[in-house]
N, C-alpha and C positions, 0 to 999 in steps of 0.2 A: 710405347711412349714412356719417356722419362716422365718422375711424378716431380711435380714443380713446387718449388722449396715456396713456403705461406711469407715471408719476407718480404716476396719479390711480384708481390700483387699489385704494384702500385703507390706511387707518391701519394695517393687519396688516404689508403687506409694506413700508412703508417706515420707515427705519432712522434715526432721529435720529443727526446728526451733529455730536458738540460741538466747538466754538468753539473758538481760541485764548484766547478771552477771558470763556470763560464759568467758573463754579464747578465745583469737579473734581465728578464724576455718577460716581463708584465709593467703595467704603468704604475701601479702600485709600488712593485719594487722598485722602481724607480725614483716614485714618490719617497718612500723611507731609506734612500742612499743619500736623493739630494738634504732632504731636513735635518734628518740624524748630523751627515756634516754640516750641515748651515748651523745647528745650533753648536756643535763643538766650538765652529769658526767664528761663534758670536762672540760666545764667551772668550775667547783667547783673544780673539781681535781688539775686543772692549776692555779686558785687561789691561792689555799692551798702552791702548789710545792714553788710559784712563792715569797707567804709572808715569806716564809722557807727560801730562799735561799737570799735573796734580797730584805727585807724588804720597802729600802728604794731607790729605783732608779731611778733615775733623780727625785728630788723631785724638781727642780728650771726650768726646761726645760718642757713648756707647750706642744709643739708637740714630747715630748718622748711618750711612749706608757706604759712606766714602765716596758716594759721585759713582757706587756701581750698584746703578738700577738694572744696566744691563744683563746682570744674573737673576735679575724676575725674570728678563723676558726671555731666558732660553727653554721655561718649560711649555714654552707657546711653540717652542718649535721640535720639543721633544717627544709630547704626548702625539702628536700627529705623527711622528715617525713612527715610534712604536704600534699606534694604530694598523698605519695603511702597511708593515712590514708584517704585522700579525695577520691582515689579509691576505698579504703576496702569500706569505708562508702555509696558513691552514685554509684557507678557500681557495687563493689561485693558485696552491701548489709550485708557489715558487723556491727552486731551490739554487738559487745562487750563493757564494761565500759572502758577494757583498753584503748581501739581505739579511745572512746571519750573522756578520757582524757590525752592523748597524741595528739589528732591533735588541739583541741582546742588550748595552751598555742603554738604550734607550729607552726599553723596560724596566731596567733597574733604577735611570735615573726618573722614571714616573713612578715606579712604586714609592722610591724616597721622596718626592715632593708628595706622592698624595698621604704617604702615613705622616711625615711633618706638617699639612693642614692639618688632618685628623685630628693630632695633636694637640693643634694649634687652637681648635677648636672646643676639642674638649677636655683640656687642662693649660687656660688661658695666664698669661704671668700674671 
């Protein structure tokens, strides 16, 4: 008898293994594809609306905000990206390109929001 190659034991015991290149296959990484862009698309979106509409507002008033409040809210949807992309990635072993290139800019852009509170906090204007 031929010795039978461990491969070919069955769809039970072998373990699909994703791609660099494939779509993320966890809900997580899903979760931090969709957010990560949702908050790119806020910002640019709210930009856009915001030069449309308003050009030019409070251009003499340093603590106005110019009518974009919508750049507070993008770290509401950045911190959760990087969250649940740091779970696809070291707990659910997700390795998709999308996943790493959504949590990387999306970590980076929560570490600059939390060390500018930090700041904000403890060396107040």
């Amino acid at each position: 008898m031929a010795a039978r190659d461990s491969s070919s034991t069955g769809p039970a015991r072998r373990v699909p293994r994703g791609t660099l290149w494939a779509l993320p296959k966890t809900v997580a990484g899903w979760w931090a594809v969709g957010l990560g862009v949702g908050a790119v698309l806020w910002v640019i979106a709210g930009q856009r609306i915001q030069d449309a509409v308003n050009p030019r507002a409070c251009p003499d008033n340093v603590l106005c905000t110019g009518g974009r409040e919508y750049v507070f809210l993008a770290p509401e949807l950045g911190v959760p990206a990087s969250v649940a992309g740091l779970i696809a990635l070291i707990r659910l072993r997700e390795r998709s390109i999308l996943v790493f290139l959504t949590v990387v800019p999306a970590v980076l852009f929560t570490v600059f929001w939390l060390l500018f509170a930090a700041g904000e906090l403890l060396f107040p204007h």
